[in-house]
C-alpha positions, 0 to 999 in steps of 0.5 A, spaced: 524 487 503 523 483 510 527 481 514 528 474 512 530 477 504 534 481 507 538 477 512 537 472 505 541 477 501 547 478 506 547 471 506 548 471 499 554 476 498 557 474 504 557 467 501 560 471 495 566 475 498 568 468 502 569 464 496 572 470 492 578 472 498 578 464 498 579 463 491 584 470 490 588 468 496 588 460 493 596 459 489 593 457 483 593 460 476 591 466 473 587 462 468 585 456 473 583 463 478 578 466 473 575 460 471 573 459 479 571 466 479 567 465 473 564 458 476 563 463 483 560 468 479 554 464 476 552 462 483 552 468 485 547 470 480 544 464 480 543 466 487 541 472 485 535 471 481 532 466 486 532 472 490 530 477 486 524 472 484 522 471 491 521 478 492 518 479 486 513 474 488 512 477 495 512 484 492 506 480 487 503 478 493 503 484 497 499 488 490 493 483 490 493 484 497 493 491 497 488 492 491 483 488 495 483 491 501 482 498 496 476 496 493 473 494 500 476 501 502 472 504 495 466 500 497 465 502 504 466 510 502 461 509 496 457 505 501 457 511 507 457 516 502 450 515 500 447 514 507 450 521 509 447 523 503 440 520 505 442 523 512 442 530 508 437 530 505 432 528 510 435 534 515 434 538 508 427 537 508 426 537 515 428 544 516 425 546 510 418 545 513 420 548 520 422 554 516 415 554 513 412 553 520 416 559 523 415 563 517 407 562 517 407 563 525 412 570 523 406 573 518 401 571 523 404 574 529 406 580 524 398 581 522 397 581 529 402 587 531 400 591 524 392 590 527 394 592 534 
């Protein structure tokens, strides 16, 4: 949750706990309390699920955003991947001809040592 939900969601129950010690502290009835309490109850929860749609939608937000940047993430790995591969390949084949050139140059030096 960001700063603003945070701060958001204090507010709420800050709100909240206000209108209940008002309400408690109020000389009223027992039954006109409870229904003051009722009625501040279904603000609360009103406020409650705003909040939690708000942040359910940031969160929504956040996961698509995330999914993106993912498969940008996976296609520049394939993407690097196959040059590296390439990259490996080439030097594979290159010192595979080097090491003919040096085992040819080896059996002629060799021929030329059992000559001598």
């Amino acid at each position: 949750m960001g700063k603003k939900g945070g701060f958001i969601l204090g507010a709420a129950l800050g709100a909240v706990a206000g209108a209940v010690a008002g309400i408690l502290t109020a000389p009223k009835s027992g039954k006109e309390t409870r229904k003051d309490l009722e009625k501040q109850g279904k603000k609360a929860l009103k406020a409650g699920k705003a909040e939690a749609k708000k942040i359910g939608a940031e969160g929504k937000k956040v996961a698509r955003a995330a999914k993106v940047e993912g498969k940008k993430a996976i296609k520049t790995v394939k993407t690097e991947s196959k040059k590296v591969a390439k990259t490996a390949e080439k030097k594979g084949k290159q010192a595979k001809a080097s090491a003919k050139k040096v085992g040819k140059v080896a059996k002629t030096e060799a021929k030329k040592v059992i000559k001598a």
